[in-house]
C-alpha positions, 0 to 999 in steps of 0.5 A: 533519491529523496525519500517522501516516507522512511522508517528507521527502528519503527515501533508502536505499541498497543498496551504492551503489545507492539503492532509495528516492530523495528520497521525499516523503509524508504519510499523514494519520492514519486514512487507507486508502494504497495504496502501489503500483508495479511490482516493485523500486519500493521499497515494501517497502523504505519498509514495512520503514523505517517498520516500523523494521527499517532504517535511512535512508541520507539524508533522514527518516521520521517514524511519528507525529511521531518517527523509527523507533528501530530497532525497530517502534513501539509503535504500529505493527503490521506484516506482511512480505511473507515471511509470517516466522513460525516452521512448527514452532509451532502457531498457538496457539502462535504467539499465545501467542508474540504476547502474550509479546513485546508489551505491548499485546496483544488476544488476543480480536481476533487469535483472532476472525481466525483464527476468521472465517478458519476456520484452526485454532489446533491446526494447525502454520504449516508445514501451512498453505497460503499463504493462511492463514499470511497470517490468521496474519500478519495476526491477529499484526498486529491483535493489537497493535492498531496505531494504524498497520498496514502490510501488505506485499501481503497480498491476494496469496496470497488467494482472492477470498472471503477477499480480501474478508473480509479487507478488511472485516475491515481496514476494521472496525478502521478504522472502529471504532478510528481505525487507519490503514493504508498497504496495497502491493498489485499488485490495483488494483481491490481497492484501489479500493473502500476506499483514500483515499489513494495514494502511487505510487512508480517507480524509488524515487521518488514520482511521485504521492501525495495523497488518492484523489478529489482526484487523480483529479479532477485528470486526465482520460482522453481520446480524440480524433483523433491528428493534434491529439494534440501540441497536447494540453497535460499529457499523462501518457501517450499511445497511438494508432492511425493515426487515434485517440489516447487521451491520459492528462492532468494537467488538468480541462479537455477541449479542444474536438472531444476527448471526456473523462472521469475515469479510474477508479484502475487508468486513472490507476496504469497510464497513469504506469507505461506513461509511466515505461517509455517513458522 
């Protein structure tokens, strides 16, 4: 399969310190990514690469087979996590902004967002609250109808209606036009429902990437007795009490006298990240 975003030895740096570090992925075109981490991981440094806002320091990315220019591609929509739009504009105006800049441009679909979102094209941006200047970013974004949109955190200033209104509207455009989207968000549980893809990063590097279902198949949650818990081979992460572990491990098989079960998406997320501040 395709991929509409890979990495290959990706690094940035930032007056000698790198935020990214020999990042490796692919994202397989048509596919739902979660890029998650904890802050000052690197995902809105590897979003803003992508989106072609920055230059790599070393390795390479690649957005549909060619290198960012410089520029965000013609095919790629993109919205900071900063919300940049300009307050004393309407939102009207803001659209009409939106269709000036880009060739390509649906003015029917970003008005339907804003319509679904019930956020008036006569109020100024500066007006909005939080939540809505996020449809706006968002209906910026779809108009230029992406063939890959990256989405900096943009569940984080939404209640939980529009949270979920605004993620069947991503997934409509998914389903209906092929888009890909690479999503950062801290809402695991929100991710879980519509990402088939994952791609974790800690400290700049990525610790665990590939399809949603293969790699939670991969690992296995589980608790038995915490004085056989060193025996225990591919252990991700462990805690205990004096008498019970419950182990996070890289492997299918349950050993005998432990029981096991699949972890759900948040369990396999967090147990790497505990593991990562352990070190």
């Amino acid at each position: 399969m395709d991929s509409a975003l890979s990495a290959h030895r990706l690094v940035k740096s930032y007056r000698g310190k790198r935020a990214l570090d020999g990042c490796e992925f692919a994202v397989p075109e048509g596919a739902v990514t979660a890029l998650v981490g904890p802050n000052g991981a690197g995902k809105s440094t590897l979003l803003a690469l992508a989106a072609g806002l920055l230059k790599p320091s070393g390795g390479e990315l690649r957005v549909f087979g060619e290198p960012p220019t410089g520029r965000t591609h013609p095919r790629v929509g993109y919205l900071a996590q900063n919300r940049p739009l300009y307050g004393r504009l309407t939102v009207a105006e803001t659209l009409r902004l939106g269709r000036a800049f880009n060739q390509r441009w649906a003015q029917r679909r970003a008005v339907q967002v804003l319509d679904q979102a019930e956020v008036p094209l006569d109020a100024r941006v500066h007006t909005l609250s939080e939540g809505a200047r996020t449809q706006v970013g968002i209906a910026l974004a779809l108009g230029r109808e992406p063939d890959l949109l990256l989405l900096d955190e943009p569940l984080s200033a939404l209640d939980p209606l529009a949270r979920d209104e605004t993620l069947r509207l991503l997934m409509g455009e998914v389903a209906d036009r092929g888009m890909t989207l690479v999503m950062s968000s801290h809402l695991l549980s929100d991710l879980h429902d519509v990402c088939d893809h994952l791609v974790l990063l800690i400290g700049g590097a990525v610790r665990l990437t590939g399809p949603i279902e293969d790699l939670l198949a991969e690992h296995r949650v589980l608790v038995g007795p915490a004085s056989r818990a060193a025996s225990v081979d591919g252990v991700v992460q462990a805690s205990s009490t004096e008498r019970q572990a419950t182990l996070l491990v890289r492997g299918e098989s349950v050993p005998e006298g432990w029981a096991g079960e699949q972890p759900t998406l948040e369990a396999l997320v967090l147990g790497y990240l505990r593991a990562a501040r352990a070190r």
